[in-house]
N, C-alpha and C positions, 0 to 999 in steps of 0.2 A: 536467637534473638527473641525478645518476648513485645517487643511493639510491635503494632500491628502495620503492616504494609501499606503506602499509600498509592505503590503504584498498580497500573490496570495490567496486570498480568495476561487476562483472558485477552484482550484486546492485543497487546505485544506478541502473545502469542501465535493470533490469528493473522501476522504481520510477514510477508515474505523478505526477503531478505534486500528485492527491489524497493520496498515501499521506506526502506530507510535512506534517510540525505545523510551521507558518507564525503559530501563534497569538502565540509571544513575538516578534515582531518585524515592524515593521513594513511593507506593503505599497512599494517602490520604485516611482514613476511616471516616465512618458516623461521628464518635465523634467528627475530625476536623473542618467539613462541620455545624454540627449542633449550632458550638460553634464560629465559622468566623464572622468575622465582614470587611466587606469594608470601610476605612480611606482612605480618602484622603485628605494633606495639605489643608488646607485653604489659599488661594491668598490673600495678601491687598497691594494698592497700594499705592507708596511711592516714596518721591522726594528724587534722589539720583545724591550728584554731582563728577561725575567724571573727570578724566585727560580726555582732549580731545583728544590726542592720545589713550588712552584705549579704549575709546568709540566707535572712526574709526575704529579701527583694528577688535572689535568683529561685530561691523556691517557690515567691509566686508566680511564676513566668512558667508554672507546670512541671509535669513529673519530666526527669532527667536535668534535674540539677548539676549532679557532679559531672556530667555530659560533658555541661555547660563549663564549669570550672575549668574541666581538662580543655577543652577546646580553647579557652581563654588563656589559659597559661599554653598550650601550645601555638598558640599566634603570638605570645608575647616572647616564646624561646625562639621561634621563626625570624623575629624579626633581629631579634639581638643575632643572631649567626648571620643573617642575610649584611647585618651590620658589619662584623668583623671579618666576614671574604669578600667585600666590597670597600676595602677601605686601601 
Protein backbone atom coordinates (compact mmCIF):
# COMPACT_ATOMS: atom_id res chain seq x y z
CA UNK A 1 0.00 0.00 0.00
CA UNK A 2 1.44 3.40 -0.65
CA UNK A 3 -0.93 5.69 1.64
CA UNK A 4 -0.10 6.36 4.61
CA UNK A 5 -1.96 4.79 7.60
CA UNK A 6 -4.31 6.61 9.80
CA UNK A 7 -4.50 4.22 12.37
CA UNK A 8 -2.55 4.43 15.92
CA UNK A 9 -0.70 1.35 15.63
CA UNK A 10 1.56 2.02 18.77
CA UNK A 11 -1.39 2.69 20.81
CA UNK A 12 -3.32 -0.72 19.44
CA UNK A 13 -0.45 -2.26 19.98
CA UNK A 14 0.06 -1.35 23.56
CA UNK A 15 -3.71 -2.65 23.85
CA UNK A 16 -4.27 -6.14 25.80
CA UNK A 17 -6.58 -8.22 24.48
CA UNK A 18 -9.04 -7.35 27.64
CA UNK A 19 -9.01 -3.66 26.83
CA UNK A 20 -11.02 -4.74 23.55
CA UNK A 21 -15.21 -4.53 23.72
CA UNK A 22 -15.84 -7.89 21.84
CA UNK A 23 -19.52 -7.65 23.26
CA UNK A 24 -21.21 -6.69 19.67
CA UNK A 25 -19.77 -9.39 17.83
CA UNK A 26 -19.45 -12.64 17.85
CA UNK A 27 -16.67 -15.03 19.26
CA UNK A 28 -14.86 -16.80 15.83
CA UNK A 29 -14.00 -20.65 16.54
CA UNK A 30 -11.29 -22.95 15.19
CA UNK A 31 -13.73 -24.35 12.63
CA UNK A 32 -14.03 -20.72 11.13
CA UNK A 33 -10.37 -20.11 11.15
CA UNK A 34 -9.49 -23.57 9.81
CA UNK A 35 -11.81 -23.24 6.89
CA UNK A 36 -11.04 -18.96 5.76
CA UNK A 37 -9.87 -18.26 2.99
CA UNK A 38 -8.44 -14.53 2.13
CA UNK A 39 -9.99 -13.19 -1.53
CA UNK A 40 -9.25 -10.38 -2.65
CA UNK A 41 -10.64 -8.69 -6.11
CA UNK A 42 -8.43 -8.95 -8.82
CA UNK A 43 -7.61 -5.34 -10.45
CA UNK A 44 -7.47 -4.97 -14.44
CA UNK A 45 -6.98 -2.04 -16.03
CA UNK A 46 -9.25 -0.47 -18.58
CA UNK A 47 -9.91 2.49 -20.76
CA UNK A 48 -12.94 4.31 -19.49
CA UNK A 49 -14.31 7.43 -21.22
CA UNK A 50 -16.01 9.78 -19.10
CA UNK A 51 -17.95 13.22 -18.97
CA UNK A 52 -15.21 15.71 -18.30
CA UNK A 53 -17.04 17.23 -15.61
CA UNK A 54 -17.40 13.83 -13.70
CA UNK A 55 -13.87 13.35 -14.04
CA UNK A 56 -13.02 16.96 -12.45
CA UNK A 57 -15.30 16.70 -9.69
CA UNK A 58 -14.13 13.09 -8.37
CA UNK A 59 -10.52 14.16 -8.79
CA UNK A 60 -11.10 17.09 -6.78
CA UNK A 61 -12.17 15.22 -3.82
CA UNK A 62 -8.24 14.25 -3.68
CA UNK A 63 -5.85 11.60 -4.68
CA UNK A 64 -7.57 8.17 -5.13
CA UNK A 65 -9.97 8.92 -7.65
CA UNK A 66 -10.36 5.57 -9.43
CA UNK A 67 -10.67 4.33 -5.68
CA UNK A 68 -13.50 6.29 -5.87
CA UNK A 69 -15.02 5.13 -9.28
CA UNK A 70 -14.51 1.36 -8.41
CA UNK A 71 -16.13 1.75 -5.12
CA UNK A 72 -19.04 3.63 -6.77
CA UNK A 73 -19.63 1.21 -9.47
CA UNK A 74 -19.24 -1.43 -6.90
CA UNK A 75 -22.16 -0.30 -4.75
CA UNK A 76 -24.09 0.15 -7.80
CA UNK A 77 -23.35 -3.71 -8.82
CA UNK A 78 -24.22 -4.57 -5.03
CA UNK A 79 -27.25 -3.16 -5.23
CA UNK A 80 -28.45 -4.55 -8.78
CA UNK A 81 -27.64 -8.38 -7.26
CA UNK A 82 -29.07 -7.52 -3.95
CA UNK A 83 -32.06 -6.58 -6.47
CA UNK A 84 -32.42 -9.68 -8.47
CA UNK A 85 -31.94 -12.55 -5.20
CA UNK A 86 -34.46 -10.54 -3.52
CA UNK A 87 -37.10 -10.52 -5.84
Amino acid sequence: MNKVSKTDWKRLAEMSDEDIDTSDIPELGDDFFNHAQLRMPAKKSVTLRLDEDVLEFLKSEGQGYQTRINKLLRNYMDVQLHRVHHK
